[in-house]
Chimera marker file (.cmm) of the C-alpha trace (Angstrom):
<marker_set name="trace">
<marker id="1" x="0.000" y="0.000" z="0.000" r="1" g="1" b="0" radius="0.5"/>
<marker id="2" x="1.156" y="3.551" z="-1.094" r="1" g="1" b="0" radius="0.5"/>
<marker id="3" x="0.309" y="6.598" z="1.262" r="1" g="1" b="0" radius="0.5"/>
<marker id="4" x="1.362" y="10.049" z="-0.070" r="1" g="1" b="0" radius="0.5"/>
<marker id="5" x="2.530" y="12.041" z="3.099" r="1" g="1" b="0" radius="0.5"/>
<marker id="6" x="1.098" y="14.769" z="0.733" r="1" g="1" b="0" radius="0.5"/>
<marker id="7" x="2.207" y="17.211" z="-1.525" r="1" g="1" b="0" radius="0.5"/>
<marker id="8" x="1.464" y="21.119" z="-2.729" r="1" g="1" b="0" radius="0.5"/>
<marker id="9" x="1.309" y="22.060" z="-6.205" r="1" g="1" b="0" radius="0.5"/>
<marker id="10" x="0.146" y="25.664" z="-7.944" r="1" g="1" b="0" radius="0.5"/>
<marker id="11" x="-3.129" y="25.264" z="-9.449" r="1" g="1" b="0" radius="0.5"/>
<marker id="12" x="-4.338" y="26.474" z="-12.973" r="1" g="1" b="0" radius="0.5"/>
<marker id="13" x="-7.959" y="26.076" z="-13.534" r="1" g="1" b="0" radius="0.5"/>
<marker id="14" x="-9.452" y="24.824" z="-16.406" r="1" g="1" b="0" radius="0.5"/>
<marker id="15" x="-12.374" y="25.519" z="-18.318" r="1" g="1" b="0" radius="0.5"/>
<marker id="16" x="-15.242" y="24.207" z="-16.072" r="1" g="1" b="0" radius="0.5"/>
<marker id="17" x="-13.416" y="24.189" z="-12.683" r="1" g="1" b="0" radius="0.5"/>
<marker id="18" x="-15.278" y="27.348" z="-11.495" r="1" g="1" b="0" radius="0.5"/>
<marker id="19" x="-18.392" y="25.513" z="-11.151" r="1" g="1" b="0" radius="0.5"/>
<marker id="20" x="-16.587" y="23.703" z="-8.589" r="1" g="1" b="0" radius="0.5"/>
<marker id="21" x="-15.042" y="26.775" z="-6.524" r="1" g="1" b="0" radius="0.5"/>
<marker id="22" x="-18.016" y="26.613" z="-4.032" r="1" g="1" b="0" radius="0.5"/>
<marker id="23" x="-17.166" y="23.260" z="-2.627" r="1" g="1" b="0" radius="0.5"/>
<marker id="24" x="-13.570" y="24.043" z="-2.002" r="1" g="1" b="0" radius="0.5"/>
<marker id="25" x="-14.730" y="27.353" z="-0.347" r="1" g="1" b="0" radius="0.5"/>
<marker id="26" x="-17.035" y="25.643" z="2.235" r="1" g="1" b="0" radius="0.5"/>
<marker id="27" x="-14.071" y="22.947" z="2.883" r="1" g="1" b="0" radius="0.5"/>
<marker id="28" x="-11.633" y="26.154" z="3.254" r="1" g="1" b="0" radius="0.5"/>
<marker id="29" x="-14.556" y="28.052" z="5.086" r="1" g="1" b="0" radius="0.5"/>
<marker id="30" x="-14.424" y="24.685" z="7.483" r="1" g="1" b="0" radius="0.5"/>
<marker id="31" x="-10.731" y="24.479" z="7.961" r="1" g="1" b="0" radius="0.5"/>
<marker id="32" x="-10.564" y="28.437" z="8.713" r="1" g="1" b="0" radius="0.5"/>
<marker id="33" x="-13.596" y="28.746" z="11.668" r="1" g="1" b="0" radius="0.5"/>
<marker id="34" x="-12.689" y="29.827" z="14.553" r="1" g="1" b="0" radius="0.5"/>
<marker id="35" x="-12.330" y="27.146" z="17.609" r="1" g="1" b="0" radius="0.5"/>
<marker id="36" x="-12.502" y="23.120" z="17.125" r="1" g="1" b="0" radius="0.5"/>
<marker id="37" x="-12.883" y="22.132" z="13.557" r="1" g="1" b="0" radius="0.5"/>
<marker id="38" x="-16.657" y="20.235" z="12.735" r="1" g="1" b="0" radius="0.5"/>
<marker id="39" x="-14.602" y="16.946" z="11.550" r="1" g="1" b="0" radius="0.5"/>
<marker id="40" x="-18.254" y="15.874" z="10.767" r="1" g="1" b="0" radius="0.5"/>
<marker id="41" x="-19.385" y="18.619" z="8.267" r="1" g="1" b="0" radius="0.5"/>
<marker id="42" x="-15.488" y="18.591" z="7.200" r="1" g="1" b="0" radius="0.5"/>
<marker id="43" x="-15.507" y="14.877" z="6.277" r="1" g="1" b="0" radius="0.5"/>
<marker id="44" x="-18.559" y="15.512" z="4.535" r="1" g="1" b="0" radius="0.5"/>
<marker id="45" x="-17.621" y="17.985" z="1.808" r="1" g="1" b="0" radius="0.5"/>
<marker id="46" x="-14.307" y="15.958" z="1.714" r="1" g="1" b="0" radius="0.5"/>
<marker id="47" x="-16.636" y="12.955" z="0.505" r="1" g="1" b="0" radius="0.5"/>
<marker id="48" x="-18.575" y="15.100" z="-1.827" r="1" g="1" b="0" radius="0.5"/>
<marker id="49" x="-14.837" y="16.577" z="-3.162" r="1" g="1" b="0" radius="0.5"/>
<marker id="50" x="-14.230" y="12.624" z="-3.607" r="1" g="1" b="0" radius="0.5"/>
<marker id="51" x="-17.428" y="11.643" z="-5.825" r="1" g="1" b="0" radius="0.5"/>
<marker id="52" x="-16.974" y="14.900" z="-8.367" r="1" g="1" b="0" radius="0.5"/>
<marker id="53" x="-13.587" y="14.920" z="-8.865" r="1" g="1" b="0" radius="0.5"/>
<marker id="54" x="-10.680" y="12.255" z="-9.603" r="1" g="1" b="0" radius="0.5"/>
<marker id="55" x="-6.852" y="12.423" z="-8.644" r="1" g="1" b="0" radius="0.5"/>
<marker id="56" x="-4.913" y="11.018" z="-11.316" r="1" g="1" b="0" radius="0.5"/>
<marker id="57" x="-0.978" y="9.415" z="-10.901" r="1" g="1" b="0" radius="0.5"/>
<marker id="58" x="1.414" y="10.241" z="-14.141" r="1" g="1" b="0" radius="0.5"/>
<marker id="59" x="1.021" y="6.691" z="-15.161" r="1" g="1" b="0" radius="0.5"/>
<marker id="60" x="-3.184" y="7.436" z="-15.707" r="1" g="1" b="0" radius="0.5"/>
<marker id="61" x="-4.317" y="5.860" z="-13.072" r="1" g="1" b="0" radius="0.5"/>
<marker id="62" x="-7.123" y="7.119" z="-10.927" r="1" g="1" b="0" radius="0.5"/>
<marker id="63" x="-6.075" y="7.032" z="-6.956" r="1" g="1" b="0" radius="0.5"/>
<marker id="64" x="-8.166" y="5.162" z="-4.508" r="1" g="1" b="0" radius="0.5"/>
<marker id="65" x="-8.700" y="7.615" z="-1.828" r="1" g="1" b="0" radius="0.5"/>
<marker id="66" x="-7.656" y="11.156" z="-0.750" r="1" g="1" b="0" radius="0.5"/>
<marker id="67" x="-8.014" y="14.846" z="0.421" r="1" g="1" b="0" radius="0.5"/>
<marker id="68" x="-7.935" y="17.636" z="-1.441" r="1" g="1" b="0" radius="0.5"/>
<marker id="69" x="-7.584" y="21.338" z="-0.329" r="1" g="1" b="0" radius="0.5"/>
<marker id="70" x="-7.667" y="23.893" z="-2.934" r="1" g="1" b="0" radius="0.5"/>
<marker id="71" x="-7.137" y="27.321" z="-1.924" r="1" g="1" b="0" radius="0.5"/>
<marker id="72" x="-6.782" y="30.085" z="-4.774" r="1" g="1" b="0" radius="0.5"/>
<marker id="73" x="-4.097" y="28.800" z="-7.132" r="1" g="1" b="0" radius="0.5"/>
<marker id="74" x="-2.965" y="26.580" z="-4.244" r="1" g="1" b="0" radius="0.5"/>
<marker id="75" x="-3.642" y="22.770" z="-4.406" r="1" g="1" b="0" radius="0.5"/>
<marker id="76" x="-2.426" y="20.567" z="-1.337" r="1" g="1" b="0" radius="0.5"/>
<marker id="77" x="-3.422" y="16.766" z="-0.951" r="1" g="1" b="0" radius="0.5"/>
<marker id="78" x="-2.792" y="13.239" z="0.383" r="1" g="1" b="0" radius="0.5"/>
<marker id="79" x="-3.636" y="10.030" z="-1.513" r="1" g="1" b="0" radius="0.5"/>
<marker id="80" x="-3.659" y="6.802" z="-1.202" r="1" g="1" b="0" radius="0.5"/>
<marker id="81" x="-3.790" y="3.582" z="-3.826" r="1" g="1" b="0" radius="0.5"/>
<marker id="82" x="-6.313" y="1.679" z="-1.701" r="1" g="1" b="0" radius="0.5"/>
<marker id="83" x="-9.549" y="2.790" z="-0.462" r="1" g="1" b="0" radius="0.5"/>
<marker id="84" x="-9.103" y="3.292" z="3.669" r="1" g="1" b="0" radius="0.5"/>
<marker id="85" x="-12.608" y="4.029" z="4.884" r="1" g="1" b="0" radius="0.5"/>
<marker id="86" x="-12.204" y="5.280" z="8.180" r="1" g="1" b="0" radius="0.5"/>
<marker id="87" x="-8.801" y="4.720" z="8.770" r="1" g="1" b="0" radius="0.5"/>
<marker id="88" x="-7.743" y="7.821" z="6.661" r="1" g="1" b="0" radius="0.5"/>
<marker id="89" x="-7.862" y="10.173" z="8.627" r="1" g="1" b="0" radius="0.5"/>
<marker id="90" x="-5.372" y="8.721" z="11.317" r="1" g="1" b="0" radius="0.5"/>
<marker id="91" x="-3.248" y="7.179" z="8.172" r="1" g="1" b="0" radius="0.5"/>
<marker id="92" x="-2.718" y="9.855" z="6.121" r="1" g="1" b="0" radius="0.5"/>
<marker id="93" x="-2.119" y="13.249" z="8.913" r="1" g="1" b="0" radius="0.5"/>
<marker id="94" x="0.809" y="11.558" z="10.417" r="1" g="1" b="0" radius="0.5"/>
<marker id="95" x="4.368" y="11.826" z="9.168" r="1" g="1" b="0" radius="0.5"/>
<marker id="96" x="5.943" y="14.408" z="6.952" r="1" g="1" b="0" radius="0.5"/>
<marker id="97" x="5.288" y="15.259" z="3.324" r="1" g="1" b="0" radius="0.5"/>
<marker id="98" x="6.140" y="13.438" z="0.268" r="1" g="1" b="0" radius="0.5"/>
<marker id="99" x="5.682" y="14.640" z="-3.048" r="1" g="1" b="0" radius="0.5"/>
<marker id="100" x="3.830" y="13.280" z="-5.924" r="1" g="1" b="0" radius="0.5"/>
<marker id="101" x="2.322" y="14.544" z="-9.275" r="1" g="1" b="0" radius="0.5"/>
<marker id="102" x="-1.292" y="13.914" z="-9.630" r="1" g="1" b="0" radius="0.5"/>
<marker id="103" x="-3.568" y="15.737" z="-12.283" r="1" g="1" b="0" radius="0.5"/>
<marker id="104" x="-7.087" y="16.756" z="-11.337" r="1" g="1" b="0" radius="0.5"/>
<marker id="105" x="-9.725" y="15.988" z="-13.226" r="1" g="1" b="0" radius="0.5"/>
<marker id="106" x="-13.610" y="16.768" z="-12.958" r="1" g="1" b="0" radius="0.5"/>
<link id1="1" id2="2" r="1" g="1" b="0" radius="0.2"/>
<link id1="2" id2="3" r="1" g="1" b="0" radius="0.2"/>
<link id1="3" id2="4" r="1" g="1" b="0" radius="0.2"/>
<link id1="4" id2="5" r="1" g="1" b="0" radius="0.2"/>
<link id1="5" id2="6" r="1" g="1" b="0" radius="0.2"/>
<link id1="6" id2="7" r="1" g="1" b="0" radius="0.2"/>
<link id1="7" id2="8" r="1" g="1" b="0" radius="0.2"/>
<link id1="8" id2="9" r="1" g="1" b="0" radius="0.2"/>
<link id1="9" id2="10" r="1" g="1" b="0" radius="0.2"/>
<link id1="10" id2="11" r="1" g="1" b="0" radius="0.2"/>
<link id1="11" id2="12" r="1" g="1" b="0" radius="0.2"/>
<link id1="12" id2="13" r="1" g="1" b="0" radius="0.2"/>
<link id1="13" id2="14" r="1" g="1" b="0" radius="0.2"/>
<link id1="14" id2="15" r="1" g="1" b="0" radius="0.2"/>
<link id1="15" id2="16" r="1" g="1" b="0" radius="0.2"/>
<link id1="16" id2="17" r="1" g="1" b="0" radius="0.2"/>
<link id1="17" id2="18" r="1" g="1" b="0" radius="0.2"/>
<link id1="18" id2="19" r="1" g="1" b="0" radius="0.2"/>
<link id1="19" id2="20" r="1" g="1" b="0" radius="0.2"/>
<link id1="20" id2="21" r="1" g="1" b="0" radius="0.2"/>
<link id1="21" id2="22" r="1" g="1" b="0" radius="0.2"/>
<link id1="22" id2="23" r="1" g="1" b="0" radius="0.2"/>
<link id1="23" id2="24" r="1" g="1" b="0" radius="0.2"/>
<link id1="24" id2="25" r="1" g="1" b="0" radius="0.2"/>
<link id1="25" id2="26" r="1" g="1" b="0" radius="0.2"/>
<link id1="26" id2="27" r="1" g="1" b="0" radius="0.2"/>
<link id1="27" id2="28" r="1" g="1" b="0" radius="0.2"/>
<link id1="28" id2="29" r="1" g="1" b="0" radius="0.2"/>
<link id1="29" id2="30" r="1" g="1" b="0" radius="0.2"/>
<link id1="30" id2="31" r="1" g="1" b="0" radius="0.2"/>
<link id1="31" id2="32" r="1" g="1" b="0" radius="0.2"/>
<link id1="32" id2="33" r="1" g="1" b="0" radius="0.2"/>
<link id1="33" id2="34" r="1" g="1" b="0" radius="0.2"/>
<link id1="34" id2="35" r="1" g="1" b="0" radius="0.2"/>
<link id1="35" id2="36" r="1" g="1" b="0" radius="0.2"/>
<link id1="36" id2="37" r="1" g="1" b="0" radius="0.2"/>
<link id1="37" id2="38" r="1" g="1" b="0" radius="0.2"/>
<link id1="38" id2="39" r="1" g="1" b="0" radius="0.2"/>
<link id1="39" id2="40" r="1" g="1" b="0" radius="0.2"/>
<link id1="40" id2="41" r="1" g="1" b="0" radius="0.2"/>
<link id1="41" id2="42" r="1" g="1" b="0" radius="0.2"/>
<link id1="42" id2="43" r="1" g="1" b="0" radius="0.2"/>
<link id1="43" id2="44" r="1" g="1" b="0" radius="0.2"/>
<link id1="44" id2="45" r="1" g="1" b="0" radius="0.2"/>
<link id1="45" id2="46" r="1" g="1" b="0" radius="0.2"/>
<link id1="46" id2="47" r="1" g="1" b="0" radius="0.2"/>
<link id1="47" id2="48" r="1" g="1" b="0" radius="0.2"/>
<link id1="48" id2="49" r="1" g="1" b="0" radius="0.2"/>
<link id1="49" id2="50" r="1" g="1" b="0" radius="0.2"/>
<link id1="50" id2="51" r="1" g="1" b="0" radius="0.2"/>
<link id1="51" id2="52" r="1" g="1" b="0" radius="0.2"/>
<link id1="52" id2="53" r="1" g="1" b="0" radius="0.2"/>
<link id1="53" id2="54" r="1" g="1" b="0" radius="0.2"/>
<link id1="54" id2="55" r="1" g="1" b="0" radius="0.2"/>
<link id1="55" id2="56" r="1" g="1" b="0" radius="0.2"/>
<link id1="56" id2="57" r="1" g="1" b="0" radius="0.2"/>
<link id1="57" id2="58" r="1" g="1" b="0" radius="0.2"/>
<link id1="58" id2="59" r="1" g="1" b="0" radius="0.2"/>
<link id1="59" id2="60" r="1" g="1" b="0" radius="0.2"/>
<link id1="60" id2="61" r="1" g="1" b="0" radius="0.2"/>
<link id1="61" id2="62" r="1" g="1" b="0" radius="0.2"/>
<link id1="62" id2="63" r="1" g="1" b="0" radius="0.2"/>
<link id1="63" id2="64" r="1" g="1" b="0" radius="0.2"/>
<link id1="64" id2="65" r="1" g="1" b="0" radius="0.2"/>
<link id1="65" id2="66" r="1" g="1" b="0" radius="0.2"/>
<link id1="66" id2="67" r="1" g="1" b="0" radius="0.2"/>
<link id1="67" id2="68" r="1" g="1" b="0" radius="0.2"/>
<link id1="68" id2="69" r="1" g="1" b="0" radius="0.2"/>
<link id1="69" id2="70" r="1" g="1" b="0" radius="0.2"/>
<link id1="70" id2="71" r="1" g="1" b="0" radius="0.2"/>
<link id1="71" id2="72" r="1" g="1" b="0" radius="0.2"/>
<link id1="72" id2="73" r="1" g="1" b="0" radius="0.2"/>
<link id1="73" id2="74" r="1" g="1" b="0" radius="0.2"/>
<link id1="74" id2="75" r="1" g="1" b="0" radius="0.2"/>
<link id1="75" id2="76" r="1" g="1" b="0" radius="0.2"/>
<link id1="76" id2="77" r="1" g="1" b="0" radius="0.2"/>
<link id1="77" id2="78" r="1" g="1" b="0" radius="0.2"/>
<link id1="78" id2="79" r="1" g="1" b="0" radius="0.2"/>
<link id1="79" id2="80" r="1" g="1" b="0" radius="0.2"/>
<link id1="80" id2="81" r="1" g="1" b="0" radius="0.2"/>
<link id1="81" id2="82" r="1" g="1" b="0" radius="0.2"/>
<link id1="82" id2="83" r="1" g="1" b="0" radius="0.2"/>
<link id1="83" id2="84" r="1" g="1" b="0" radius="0.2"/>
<link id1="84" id2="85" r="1" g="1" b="0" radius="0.2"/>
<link id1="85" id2="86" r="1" g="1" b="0" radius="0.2"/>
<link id1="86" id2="87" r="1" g="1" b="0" radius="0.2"/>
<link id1="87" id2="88" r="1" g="1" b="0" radius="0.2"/>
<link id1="88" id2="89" r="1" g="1" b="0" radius="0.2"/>
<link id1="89" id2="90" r="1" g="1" b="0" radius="0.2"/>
<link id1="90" id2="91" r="1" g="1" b="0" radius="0.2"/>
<link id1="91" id2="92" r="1" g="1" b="0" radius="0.2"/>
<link id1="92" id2="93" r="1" g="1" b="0" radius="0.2"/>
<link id1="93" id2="94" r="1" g="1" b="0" radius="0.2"/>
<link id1="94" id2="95" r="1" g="1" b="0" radius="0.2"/>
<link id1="95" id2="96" r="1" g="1" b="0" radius="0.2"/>
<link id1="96" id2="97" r="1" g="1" b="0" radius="0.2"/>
<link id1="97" id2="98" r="1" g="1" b="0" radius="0.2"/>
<link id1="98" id2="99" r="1" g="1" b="0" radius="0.2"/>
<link id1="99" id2="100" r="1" g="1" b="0" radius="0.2"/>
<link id1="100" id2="101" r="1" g="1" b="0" radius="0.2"/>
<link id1="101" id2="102" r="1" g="1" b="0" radius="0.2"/>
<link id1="102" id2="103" r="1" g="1" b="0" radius="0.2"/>
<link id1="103" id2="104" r="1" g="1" b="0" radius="0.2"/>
<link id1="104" id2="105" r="1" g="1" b="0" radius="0.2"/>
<link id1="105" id2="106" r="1" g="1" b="0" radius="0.2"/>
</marker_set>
């Protein structure tokens, strides 16, 4: 099994993407709030982020499971090549960052 520790990349929208911009807002409105973060609303719009877009390894494959975070021309995520249910959250926000080069398609 292949975790990325995560990775950053600058972000150039294509044709389409703004359509998407309010879902990334509420999951950067949710990281933002002020006090304890709502992991239940956050998890949430991270599964919705999961069913209308795809993360994509050089080699054209489609990763199992992630988290994306978009902010402005900013892209930051963690994958991972197997689906981990309810184990990702633990899995993938320990240890330090890797990087990897993923494409995102909607």
């Amino acid at each position: 099994m292949s975790i990325s520790r995560g990775s950053q990349v600058g972000l150039q929208p294509e044709p389409g993407f703004a359509e998407l911009t309010p879902l990334f807002q509420r999951e950067v409105d949710l990281v933002d709030s002020a006090g304890d973060l709502d992991v239940d609303a956050w998890e949430a719009v991270q599964s919705q982020i999961c069913q209308t877009v795809a993360l994509v390894k050089p080699d054209g494959q489609e990763v199992a499971d992630f988290i994306l975070h978009i902010r402005g021309d900013e892209a930051s995520f963690r994958w991972s090549d197997e689906p981990l249910g309810t184990e990702w959250q633990q899995r993938c926000c320990s240890g330090g960052w890797v990087g990897v080069t993923v494409e995102l398609v909607a």
